[in-house]
mmCIF file of the C-alpha atoms, coordinates in Angstrom:
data_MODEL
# 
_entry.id   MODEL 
# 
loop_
_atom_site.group_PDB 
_atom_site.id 
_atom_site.type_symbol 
_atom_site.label_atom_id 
_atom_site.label_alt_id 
_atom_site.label_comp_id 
_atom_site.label_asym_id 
_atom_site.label_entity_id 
_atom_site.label_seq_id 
_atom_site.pdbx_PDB_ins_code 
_atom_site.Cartn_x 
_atom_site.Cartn_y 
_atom_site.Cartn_z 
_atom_site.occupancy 
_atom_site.B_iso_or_equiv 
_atom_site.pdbx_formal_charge 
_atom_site.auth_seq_id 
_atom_site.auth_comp_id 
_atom_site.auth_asym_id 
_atom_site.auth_atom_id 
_atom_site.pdbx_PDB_model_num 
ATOM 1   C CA . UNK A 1 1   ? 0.000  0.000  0.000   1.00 0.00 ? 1   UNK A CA 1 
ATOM 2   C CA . UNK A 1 2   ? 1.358  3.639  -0.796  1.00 0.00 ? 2   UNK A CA 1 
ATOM 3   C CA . UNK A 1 3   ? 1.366  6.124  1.448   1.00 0.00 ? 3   UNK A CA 1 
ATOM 4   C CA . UNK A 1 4   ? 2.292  10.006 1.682   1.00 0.00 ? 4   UNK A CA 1 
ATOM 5   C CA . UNK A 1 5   ? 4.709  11.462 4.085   1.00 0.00 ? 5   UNK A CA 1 
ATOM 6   C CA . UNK A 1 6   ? 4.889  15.379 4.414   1.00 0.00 ? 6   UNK A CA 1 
ATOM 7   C CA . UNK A 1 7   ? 7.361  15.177 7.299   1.00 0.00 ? 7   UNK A CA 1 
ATOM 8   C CA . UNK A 1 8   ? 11.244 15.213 6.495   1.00 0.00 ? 8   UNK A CA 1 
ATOM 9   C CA . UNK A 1 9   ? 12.118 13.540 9.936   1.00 0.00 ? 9   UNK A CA 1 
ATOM 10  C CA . UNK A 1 10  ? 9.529  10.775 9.301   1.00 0.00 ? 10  UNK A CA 1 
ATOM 11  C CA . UNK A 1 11  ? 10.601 10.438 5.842   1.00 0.00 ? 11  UNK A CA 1 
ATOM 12  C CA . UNK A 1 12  ? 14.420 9.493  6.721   1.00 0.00 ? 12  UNK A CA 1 
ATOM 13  C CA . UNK A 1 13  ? 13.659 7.891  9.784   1.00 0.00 ? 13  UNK A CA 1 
ATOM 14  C CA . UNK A 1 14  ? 11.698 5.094  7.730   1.00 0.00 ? 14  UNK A CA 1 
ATOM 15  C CA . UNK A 1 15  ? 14.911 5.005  5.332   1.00 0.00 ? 15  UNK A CA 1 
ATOM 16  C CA . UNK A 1 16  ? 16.929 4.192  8.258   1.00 0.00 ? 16  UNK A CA 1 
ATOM 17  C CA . UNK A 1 17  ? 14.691 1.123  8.771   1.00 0.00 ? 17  UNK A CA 1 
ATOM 18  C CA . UNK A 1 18  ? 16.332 -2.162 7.872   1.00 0.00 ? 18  UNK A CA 1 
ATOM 19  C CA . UNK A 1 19  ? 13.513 -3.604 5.833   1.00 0.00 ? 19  UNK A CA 1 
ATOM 20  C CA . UNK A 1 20  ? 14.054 -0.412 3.520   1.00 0.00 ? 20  UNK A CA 1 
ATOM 21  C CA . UNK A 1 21  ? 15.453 -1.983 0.362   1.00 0.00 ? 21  UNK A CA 1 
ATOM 22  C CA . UNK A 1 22  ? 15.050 0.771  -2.178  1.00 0.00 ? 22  UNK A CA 1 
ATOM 23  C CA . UNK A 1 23  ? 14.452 4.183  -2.827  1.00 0.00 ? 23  UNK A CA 1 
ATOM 24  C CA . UNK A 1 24  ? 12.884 5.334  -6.504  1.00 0.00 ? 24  UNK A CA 1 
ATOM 25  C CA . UNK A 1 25  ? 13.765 9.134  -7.618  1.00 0.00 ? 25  UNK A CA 1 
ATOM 26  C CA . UNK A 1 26  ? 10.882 9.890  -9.859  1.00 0.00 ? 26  UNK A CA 1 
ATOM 27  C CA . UNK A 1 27  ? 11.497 13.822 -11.736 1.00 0.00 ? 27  UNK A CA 1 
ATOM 28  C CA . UNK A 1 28  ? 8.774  15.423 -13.460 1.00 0.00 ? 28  UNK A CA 1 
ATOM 29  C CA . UNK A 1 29  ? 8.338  18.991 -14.886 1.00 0.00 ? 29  UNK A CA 1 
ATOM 30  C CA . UNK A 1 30  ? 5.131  20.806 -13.482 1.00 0.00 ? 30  UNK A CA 1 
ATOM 31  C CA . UNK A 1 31  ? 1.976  20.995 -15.279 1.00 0.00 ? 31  UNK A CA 1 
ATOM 32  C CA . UNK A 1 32  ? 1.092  24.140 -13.334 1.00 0.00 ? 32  UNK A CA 1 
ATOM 33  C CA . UNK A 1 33  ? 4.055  26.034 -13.018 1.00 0.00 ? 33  UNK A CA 1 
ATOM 34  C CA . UNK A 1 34  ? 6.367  26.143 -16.124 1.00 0.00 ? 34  UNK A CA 1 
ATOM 35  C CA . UNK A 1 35  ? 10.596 25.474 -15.070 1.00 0.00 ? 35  UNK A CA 1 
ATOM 36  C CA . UNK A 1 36  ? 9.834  23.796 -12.085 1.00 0.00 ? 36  UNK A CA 1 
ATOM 37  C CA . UNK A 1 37  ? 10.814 20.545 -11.634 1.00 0.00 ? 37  UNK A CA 1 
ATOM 38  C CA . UNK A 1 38  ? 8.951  18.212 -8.918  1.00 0.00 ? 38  UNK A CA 1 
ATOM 39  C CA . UNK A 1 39  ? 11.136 15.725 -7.551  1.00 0.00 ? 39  UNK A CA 1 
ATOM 40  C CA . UNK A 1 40  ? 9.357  12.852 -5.745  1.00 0.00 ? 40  UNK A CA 1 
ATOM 41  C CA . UNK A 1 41  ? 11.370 10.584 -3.620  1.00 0.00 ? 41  UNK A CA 1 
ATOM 42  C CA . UNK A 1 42  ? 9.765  6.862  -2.610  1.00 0.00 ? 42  UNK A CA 1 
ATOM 43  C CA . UNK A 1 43  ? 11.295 4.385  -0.139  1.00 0.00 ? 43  UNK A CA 1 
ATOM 44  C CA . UNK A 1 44  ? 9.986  0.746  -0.719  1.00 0.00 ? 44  UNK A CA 1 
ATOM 45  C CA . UNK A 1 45  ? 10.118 -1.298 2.892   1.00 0.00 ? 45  UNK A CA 1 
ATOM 46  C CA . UNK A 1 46  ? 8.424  -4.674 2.839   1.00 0.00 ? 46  UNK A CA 1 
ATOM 47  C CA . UNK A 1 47  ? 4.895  -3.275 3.639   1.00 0.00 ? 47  UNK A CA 1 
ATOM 48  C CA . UNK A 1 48  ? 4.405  -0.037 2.012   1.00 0.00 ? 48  UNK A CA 1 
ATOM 49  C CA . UNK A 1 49  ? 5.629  2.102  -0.429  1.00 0.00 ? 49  UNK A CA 1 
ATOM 50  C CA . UNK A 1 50  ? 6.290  5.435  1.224   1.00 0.00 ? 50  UNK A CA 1 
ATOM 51  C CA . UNK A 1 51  ? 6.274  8.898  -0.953  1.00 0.00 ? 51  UNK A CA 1 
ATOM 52  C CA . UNK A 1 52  ? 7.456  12.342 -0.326  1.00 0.00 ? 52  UNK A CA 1 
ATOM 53  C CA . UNK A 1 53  ? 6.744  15.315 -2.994  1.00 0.00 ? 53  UNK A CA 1 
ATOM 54  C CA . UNK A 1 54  ? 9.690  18.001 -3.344  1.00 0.00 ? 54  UNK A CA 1 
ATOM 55  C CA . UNK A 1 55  ? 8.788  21.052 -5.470  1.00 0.00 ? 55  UNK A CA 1 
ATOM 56  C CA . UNK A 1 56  ? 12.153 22.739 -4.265  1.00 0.00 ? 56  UNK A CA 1 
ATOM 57  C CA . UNK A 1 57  ? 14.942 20.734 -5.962  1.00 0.00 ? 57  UNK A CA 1 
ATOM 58  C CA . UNK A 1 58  ? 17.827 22.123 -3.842  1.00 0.00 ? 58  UNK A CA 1 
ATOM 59  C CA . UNK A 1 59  ? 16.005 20.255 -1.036  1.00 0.00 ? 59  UNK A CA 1 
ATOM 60  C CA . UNK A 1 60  ? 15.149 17.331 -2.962  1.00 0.00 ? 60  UNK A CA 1 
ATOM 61  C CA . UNK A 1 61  ? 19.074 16.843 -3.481  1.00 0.00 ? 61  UNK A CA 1 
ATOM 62  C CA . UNK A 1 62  ? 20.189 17.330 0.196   1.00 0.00 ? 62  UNK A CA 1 
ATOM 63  C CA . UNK A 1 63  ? 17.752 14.507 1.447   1.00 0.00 ? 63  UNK A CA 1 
ATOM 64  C CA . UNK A 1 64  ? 18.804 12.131 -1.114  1.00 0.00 ? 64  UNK A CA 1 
ATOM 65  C CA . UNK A 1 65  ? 22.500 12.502 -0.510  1.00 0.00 ? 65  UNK A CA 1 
ATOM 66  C CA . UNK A 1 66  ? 21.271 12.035 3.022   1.00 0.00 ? 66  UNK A CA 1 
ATOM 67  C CA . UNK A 1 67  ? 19.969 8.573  2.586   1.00 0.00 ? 67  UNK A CA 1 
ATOM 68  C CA . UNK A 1 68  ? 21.859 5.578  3.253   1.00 0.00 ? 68  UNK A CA 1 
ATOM 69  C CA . UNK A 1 69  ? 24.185 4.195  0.860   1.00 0.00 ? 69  UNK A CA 1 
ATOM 70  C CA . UNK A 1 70  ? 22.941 0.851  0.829   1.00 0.00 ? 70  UNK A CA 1 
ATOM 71  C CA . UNK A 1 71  ? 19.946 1.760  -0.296  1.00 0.00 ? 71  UNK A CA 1 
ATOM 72  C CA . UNK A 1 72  ? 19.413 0.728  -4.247  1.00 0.00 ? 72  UNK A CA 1 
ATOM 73  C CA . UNK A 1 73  ? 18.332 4.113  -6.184  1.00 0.00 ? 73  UNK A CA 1 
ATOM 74  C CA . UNK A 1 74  ? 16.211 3.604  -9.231  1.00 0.00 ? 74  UNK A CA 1 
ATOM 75  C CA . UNK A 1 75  ? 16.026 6.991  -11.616 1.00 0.00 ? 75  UNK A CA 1 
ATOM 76  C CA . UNK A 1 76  ? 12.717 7.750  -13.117 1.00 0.00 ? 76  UNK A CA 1 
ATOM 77  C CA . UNK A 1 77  ? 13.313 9.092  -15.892 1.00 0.00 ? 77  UNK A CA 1 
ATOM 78  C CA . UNK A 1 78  ? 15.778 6.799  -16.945 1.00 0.00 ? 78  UNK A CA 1 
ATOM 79  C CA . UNK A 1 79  ? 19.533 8.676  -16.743 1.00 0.00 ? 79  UNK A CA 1 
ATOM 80  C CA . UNK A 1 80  ? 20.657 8.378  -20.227 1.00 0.00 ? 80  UNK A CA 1 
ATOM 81  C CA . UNK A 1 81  ? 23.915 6.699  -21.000 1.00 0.00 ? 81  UNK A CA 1 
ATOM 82  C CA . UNK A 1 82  ? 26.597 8.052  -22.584 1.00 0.00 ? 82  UNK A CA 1 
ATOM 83  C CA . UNK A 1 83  ? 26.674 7.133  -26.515 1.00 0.00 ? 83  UNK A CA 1 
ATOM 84  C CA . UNK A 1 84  ? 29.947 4.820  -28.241 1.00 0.00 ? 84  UNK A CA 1 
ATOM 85  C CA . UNK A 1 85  ? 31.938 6.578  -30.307 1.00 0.00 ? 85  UNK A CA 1 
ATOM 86  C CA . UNK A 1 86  ? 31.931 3.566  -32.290 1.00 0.00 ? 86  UNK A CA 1 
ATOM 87  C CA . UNK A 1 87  ? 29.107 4.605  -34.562 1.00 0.00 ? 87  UNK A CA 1 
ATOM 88  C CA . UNK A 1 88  ? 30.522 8.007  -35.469 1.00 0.00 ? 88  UNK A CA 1 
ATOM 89  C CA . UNK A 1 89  ? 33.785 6.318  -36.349 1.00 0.00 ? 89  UNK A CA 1 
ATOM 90  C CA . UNK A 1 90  ? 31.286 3.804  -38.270 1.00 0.00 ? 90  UNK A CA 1 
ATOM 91  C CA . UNK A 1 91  ? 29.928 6.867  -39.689 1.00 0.00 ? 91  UNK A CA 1 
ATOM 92  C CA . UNK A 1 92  ? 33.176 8.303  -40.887 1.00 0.00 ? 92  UNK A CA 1 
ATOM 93  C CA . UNK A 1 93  ? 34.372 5.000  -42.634 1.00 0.00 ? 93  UNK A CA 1 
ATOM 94  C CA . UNK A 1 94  ? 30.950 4.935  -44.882 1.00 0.00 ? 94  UNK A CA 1 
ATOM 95  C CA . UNK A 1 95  ? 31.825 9.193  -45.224 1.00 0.00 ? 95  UNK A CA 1 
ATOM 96  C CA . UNK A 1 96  ? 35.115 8.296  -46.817 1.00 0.00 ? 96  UNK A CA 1 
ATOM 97  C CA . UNK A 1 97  ? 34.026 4.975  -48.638 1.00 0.00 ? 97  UNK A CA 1 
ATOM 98  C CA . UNK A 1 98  ? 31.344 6.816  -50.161 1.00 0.00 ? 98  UNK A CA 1 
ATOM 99  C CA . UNK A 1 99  ? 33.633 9.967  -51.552 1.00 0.00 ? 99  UNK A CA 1 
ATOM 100 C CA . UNK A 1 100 ? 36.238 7.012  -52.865 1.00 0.00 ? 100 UNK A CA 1 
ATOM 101 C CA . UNK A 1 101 ? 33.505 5.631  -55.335 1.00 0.00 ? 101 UNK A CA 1 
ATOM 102 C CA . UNK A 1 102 ? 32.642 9.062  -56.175 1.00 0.00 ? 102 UNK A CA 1 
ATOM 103 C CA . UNK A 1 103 ? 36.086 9.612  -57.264 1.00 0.00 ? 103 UNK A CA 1 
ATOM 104 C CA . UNK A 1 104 ? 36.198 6.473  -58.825 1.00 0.00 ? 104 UNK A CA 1 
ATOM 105 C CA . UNK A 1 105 ? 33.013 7.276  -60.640 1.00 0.00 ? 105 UNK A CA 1 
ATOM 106 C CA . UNK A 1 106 ? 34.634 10.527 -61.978 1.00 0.00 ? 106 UNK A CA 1 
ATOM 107 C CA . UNK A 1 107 ? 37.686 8.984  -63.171 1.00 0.00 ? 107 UNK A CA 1 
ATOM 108 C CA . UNK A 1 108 ? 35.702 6.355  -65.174 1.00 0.00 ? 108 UNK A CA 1 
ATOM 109 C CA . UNK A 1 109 ? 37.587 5.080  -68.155 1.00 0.00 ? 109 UNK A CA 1 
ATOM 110 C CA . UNK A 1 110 ? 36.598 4.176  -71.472 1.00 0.00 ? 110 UNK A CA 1 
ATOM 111 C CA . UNK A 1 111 ? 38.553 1.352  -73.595 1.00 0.00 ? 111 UNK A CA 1 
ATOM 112 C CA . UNK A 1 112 ? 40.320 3.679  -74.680 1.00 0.00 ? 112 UNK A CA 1 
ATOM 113 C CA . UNK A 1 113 ? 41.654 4.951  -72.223 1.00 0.00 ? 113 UNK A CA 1 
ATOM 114 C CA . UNK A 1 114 ? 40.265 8.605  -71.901 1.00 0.00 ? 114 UNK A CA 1 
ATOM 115 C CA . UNK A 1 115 ? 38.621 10.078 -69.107 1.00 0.00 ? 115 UNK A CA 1 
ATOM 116 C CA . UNK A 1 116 ? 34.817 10.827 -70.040 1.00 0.00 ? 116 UNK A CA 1 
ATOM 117 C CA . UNK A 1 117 ? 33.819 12.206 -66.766 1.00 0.00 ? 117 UNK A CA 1 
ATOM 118 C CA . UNK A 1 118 ? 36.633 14.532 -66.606 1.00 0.00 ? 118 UNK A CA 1 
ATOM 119 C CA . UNK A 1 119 ? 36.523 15.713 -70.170 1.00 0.00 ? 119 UNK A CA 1 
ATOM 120 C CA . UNK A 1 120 ? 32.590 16.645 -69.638 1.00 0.00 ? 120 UNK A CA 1 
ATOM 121 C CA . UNK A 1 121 ? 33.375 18.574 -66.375 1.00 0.00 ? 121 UNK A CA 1 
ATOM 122 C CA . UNK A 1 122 ? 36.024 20.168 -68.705 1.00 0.00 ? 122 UNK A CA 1 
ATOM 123 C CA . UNK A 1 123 ? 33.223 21.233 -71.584 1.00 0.00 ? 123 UNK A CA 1 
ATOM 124 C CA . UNK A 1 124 ? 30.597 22.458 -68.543 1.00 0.00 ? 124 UNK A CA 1 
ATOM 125 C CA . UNK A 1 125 ? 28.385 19.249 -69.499 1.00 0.00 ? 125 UNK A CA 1 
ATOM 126 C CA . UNK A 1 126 ? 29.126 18.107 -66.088 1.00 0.00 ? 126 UNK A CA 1 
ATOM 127 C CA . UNK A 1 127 ? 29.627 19.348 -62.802 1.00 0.00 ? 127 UNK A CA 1 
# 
């Protein structure tokens, strides 16, 4: 069963409890008041699932550097991992690949032996 705390004390005294397993940071932007961030901090225990509402985020952050270490956090949103450079390195292989058989398209070569593309560029056919 959830339940609502409104009193800080309260609140960490319960996260001091040893059947406290978890604590789930949950931060949403208000619908109300634009650039304001509500921060809601719940503490699961073995009976009840205990929630207190934070609309001041300087406060939200002291209390949950307060809490126990032990204590697994769960981040609501989901914090976003950092990307691999991999793909952009991916990315610059096809980049180059791609400009190679453009070049090679350009210098295409008749039988005999004279360079088409080049000569059109040369007239203004091509550009």
């Amino acid at each position: 069963m959830p339940k609502q705390i409104t009193d800080i004390r309260k609140f960490l005294k319960i996260s001091r409890k040893p059947d406290t397993t978890a604590v789930i940071i949950v931060k949403k932007k208000s619908r109300t008041k634009k650039n304001t961030i509500i921060t809601k901090l719940k503490l699961r225990t073995k009976r009840y699932l205990y929630t207190m509402v934070f609309s001041d985020r300087k406060k939200a952050e002291r209390i949950e550097n307060s809490l126990q270490p032990r204590l697994k956090r769960i981040y609501y949103p989901q914090k976003k991992v950092a990307k691999t450079t991999k793909k952009k390195k991916l990315n610059k292989k096809r980049r180059n690949k791609f400009k190679e058989e453009e070049e090679e398209k350009r210098l295409a070569v008749n039988r005999d032996g004279n360079c088409l593309v080049e000569m059109f560029i040369k007239i203004g056919i091509l550009r």
